[in-house]
PDB file of N, H, CA, C and O in Angstrom:
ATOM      1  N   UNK A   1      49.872  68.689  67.027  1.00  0.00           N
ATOM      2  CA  UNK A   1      48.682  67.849  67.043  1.00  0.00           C
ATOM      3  C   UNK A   1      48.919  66.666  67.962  1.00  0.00           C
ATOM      4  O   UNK A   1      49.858  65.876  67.859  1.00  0.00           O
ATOM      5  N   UNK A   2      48.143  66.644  68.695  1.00  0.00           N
ATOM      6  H   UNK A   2      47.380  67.286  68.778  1.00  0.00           H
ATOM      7  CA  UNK A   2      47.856  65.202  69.583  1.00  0.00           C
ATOM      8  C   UNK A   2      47.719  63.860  69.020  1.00  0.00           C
ATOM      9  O   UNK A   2      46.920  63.809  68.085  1.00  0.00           O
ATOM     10  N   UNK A   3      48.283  62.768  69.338  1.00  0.00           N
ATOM     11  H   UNK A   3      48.932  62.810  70.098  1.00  0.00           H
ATOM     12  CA  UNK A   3      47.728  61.954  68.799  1.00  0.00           C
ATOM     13  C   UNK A   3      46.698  61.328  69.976  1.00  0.00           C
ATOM     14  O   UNK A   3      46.693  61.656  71.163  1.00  0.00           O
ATOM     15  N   UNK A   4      45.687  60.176  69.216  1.00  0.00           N
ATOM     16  H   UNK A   4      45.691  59.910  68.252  1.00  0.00           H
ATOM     17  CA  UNK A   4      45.383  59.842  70.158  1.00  0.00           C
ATOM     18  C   UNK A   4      45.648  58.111  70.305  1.00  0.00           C
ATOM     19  O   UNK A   4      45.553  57.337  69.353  1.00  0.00           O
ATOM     20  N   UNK A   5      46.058  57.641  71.966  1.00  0.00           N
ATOM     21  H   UNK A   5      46.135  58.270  72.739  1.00  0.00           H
ATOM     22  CA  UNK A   5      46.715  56.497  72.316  1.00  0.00           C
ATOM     23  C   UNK A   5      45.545  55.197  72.028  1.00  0.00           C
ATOM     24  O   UNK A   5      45.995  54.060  72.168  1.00  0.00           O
ATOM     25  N   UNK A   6      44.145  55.327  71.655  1.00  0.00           N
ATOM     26  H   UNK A   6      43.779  56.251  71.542  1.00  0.00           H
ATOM     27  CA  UNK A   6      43.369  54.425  71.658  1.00  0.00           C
ATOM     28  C   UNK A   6      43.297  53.813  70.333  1.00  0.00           C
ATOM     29  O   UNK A   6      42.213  53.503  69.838  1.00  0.00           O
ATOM     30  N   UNK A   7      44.692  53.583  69.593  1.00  0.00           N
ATOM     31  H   UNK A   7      45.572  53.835  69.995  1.00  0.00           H
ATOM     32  CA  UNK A   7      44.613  52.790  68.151  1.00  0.00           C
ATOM     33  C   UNK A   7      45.166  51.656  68.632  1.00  0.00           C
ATOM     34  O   UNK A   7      45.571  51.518  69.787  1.00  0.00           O
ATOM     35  N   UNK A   8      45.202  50.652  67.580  1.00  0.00           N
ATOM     36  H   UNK A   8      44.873  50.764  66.642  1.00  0.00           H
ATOM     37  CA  UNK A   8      44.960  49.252  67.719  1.00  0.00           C
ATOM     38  C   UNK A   8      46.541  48.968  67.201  1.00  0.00           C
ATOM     39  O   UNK A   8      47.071  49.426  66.189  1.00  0.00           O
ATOM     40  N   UNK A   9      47.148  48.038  68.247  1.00  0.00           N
ATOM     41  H   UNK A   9      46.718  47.666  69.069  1.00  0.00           H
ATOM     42  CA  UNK A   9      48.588  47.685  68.235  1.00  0.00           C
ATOM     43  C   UNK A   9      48.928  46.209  68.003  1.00  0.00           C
ATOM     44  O   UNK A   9      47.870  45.608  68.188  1.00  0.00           O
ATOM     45  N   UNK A  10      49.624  45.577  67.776  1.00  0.00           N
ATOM     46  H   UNK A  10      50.483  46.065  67.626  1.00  0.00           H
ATOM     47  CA  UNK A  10      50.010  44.257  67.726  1.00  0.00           C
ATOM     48  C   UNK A  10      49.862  43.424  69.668  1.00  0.00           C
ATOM     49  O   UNK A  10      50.443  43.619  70.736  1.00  0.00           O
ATOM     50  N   UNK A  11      49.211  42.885  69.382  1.00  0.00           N
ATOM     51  H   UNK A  11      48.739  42.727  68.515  1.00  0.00           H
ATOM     52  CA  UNK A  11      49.385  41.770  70.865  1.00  0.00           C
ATOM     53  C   UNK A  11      48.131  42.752  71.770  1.00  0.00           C
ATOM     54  O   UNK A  11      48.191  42.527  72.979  1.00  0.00           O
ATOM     55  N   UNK A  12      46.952  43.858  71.334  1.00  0.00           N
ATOM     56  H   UNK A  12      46.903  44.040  70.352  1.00  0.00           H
ATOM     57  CA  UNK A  12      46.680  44.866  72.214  1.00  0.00           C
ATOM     58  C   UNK A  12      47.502  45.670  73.165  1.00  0.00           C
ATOM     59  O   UNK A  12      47.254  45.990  74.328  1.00  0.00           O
ATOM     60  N   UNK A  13      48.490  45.912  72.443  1.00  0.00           N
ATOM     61  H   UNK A  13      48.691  45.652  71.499  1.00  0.00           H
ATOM     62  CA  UNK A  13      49.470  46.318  73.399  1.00  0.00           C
ATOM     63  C   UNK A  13      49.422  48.131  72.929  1.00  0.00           C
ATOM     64  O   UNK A  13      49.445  48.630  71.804  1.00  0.00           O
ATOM     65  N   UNK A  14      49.356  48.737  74.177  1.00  0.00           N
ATOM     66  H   UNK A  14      49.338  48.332  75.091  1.00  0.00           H
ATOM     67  CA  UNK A  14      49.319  50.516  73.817  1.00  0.00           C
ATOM     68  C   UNK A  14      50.617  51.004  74.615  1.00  0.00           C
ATOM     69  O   UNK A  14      51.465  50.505  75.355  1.00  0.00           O
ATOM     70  N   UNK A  15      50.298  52.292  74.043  1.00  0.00           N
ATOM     71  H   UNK A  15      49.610  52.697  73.442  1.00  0.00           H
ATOM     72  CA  UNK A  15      51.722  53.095  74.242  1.00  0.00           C
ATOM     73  C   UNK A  15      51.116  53.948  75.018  1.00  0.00           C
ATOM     74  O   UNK A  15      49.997  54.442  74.881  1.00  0.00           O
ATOM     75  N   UNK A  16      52.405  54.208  76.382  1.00  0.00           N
ATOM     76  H   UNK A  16      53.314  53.807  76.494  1.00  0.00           H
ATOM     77  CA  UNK A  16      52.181  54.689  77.555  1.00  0.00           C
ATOM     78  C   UNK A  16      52.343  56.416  77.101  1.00  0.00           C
ATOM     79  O   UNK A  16      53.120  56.679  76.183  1.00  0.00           O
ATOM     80  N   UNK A  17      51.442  57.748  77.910  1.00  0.00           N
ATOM     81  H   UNK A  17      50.811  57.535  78.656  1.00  0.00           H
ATOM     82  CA  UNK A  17      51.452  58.568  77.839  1.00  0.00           C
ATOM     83  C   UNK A  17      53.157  59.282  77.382  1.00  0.00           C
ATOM     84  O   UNK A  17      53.228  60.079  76.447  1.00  0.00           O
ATOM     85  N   UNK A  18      54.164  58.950  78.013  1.00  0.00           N
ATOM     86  H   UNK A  18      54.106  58.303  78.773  1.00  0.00           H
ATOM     87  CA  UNK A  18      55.401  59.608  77.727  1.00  0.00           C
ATOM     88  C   UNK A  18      56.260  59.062  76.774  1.00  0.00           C
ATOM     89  O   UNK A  18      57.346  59.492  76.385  1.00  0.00           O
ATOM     90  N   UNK A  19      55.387  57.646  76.308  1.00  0.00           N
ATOM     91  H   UNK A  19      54.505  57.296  76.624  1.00  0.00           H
ATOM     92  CA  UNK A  19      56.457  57.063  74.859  1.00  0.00           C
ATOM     93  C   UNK A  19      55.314  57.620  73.774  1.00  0.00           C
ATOM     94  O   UNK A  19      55.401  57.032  72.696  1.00  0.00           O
ATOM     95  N   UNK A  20      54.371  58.523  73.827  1.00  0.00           N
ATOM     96  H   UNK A  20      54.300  59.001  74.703  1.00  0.00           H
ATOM     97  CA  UNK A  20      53.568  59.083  72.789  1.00  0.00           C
ATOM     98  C   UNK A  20      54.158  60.540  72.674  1.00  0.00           C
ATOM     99  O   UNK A  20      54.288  61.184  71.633  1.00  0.00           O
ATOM    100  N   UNK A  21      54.500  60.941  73.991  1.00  0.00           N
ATOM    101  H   UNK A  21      54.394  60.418  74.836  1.00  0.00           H
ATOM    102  CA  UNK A  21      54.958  62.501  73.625  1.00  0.00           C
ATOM    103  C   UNK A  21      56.555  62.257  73.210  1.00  0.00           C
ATOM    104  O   UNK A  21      57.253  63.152  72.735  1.00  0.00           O
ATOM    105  N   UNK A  22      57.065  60.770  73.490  1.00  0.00           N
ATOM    106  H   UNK A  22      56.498  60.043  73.876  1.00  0.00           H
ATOM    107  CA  UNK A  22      58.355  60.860  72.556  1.00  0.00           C
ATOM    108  C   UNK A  22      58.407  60.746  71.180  1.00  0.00           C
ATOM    109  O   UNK A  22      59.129  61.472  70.496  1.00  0.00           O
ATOM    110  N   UNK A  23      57.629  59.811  70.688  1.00  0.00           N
ATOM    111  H   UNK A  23      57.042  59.221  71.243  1.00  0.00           H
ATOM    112  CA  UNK A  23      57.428  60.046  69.463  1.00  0.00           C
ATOM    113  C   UNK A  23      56.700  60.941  68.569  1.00  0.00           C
ATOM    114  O   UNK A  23      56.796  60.950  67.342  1.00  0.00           O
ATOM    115  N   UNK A  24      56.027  61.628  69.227  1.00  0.00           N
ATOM    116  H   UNK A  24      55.948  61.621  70.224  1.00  0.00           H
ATOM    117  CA  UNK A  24      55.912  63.432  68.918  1.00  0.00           C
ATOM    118  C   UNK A  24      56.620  64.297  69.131  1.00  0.00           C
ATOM    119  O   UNK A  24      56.386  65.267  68.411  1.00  0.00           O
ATOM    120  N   UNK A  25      57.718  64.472  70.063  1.00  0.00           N
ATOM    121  H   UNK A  25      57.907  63.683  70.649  1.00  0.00           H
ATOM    122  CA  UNK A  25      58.758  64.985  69.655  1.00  0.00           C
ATOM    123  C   UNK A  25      59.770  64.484  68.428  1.00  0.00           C
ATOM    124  O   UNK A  25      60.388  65.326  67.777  1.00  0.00           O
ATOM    125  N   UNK A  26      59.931  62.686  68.083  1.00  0.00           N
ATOM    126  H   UNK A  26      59.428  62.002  68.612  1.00  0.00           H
ATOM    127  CA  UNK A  26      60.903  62.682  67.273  1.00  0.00           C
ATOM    128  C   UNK A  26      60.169  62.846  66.067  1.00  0.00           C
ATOM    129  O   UNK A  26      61.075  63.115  65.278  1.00  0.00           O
ATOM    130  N   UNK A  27      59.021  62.857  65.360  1.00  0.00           N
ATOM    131  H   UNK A  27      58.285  62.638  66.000  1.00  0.00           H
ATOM    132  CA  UNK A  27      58.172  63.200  64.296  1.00  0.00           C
ATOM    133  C   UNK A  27      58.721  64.557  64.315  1.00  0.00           C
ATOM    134  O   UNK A  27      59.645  64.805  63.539  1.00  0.00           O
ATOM    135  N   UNK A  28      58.190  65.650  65.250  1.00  0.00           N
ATOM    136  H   UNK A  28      57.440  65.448  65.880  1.00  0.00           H
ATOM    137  CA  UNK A  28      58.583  66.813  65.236  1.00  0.00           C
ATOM    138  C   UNK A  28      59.651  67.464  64.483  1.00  0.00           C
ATOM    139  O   UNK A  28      59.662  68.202  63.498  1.00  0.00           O
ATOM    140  N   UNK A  29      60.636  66.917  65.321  1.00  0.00           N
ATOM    141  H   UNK A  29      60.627  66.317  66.121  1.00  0.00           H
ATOM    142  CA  UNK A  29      61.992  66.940  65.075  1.00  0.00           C
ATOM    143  C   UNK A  29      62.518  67.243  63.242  1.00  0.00           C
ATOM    144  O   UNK A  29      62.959  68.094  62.469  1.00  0.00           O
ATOM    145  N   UNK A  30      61.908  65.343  63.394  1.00  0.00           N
ATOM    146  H   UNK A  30      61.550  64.652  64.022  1.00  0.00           H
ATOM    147  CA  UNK A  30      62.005  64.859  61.700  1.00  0.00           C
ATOM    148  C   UNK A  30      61.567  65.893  60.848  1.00  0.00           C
ATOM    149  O   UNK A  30      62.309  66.515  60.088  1.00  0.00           O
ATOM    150  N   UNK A  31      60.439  66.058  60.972  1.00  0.00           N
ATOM    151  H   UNK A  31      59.836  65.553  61.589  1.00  0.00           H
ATOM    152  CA  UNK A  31      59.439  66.862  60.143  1.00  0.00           C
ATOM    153  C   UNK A  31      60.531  68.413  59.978  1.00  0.00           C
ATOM    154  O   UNK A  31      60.880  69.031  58.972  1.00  0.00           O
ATOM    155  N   UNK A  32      60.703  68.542  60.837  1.00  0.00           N
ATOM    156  H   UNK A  32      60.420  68.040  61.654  1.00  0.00           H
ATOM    157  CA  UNK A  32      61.737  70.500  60.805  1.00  0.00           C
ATOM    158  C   UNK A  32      63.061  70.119  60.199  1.00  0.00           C
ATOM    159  O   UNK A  32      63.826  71.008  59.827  1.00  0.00           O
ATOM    160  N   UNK A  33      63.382  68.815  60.076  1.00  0.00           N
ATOM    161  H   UNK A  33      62.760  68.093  60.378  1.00  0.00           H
ATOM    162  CA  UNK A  33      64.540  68.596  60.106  1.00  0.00           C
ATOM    163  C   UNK A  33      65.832  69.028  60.679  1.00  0.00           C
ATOM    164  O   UNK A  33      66.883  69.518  60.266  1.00  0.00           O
ATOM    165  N   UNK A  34      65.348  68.665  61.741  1.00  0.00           N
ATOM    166  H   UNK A  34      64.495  68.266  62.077  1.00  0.00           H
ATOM    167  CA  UNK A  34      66.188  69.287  63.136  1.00  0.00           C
ATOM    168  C   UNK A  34      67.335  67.759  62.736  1.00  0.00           C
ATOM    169  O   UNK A  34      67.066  66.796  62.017  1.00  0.00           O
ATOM    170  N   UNK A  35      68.751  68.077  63.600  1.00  0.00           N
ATOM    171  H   UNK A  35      68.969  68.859  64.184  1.00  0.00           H
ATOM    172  CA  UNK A  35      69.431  66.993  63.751  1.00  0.00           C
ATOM    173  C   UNK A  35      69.309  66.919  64.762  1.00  0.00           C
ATOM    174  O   UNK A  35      68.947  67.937  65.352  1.00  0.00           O
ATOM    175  N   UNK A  36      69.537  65.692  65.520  1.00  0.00           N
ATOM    176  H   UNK A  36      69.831  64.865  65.040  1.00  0.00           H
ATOM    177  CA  UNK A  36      69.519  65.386  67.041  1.00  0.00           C
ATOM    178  C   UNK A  36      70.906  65.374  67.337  1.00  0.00           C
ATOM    179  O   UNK A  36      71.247  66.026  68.324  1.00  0.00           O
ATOM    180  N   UNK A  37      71.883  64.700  66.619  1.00  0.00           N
ATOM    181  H   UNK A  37      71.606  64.170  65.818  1.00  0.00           H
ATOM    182  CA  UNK A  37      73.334  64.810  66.990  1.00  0.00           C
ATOM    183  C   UNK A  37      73.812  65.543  66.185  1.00  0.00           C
ATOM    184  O   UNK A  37      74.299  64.811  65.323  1.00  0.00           O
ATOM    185  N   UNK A  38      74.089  67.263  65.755  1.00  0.00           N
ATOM    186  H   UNK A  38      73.693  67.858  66.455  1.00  0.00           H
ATOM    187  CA  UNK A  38      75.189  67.380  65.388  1.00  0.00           C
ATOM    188  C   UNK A  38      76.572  67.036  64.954  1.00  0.00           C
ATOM    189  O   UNK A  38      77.396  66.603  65.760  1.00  0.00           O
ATOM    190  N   UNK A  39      76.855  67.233  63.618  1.00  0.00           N
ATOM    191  H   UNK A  39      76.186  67.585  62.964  1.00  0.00           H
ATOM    192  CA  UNK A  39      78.480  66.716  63.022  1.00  0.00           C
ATOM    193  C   UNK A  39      79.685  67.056  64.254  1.00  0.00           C
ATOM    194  O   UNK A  39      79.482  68.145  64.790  1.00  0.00           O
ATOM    195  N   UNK A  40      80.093  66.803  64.432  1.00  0.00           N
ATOM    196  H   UNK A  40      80.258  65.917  63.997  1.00  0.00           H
ATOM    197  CA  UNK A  40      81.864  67.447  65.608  1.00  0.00           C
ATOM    198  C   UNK A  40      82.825  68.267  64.349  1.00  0.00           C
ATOM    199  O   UNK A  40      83.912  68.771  64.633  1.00  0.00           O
TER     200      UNK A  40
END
């Protein structure tokens, strides 16, 4: 699901197209419970 970038931020400040698809990937992520770093 898309979000969409036209919600209301502190200072009017919005989030640029590729810091929205980052935090849809790390939601993603979260949500599957993927790890991002692996144990060694």
């Amino acid at each position: 699901r898309k979000w969409d970038t036209r919600g209301e931020y502190r200072n009017g400040n919005t989030l640029r197209e590729y810091q929205l698809e980052g935090v849809t990937w790390l939601l993603f992520n979260w949500v599957r419970q993927t790890k991002l770093h692996p144990s060694r």
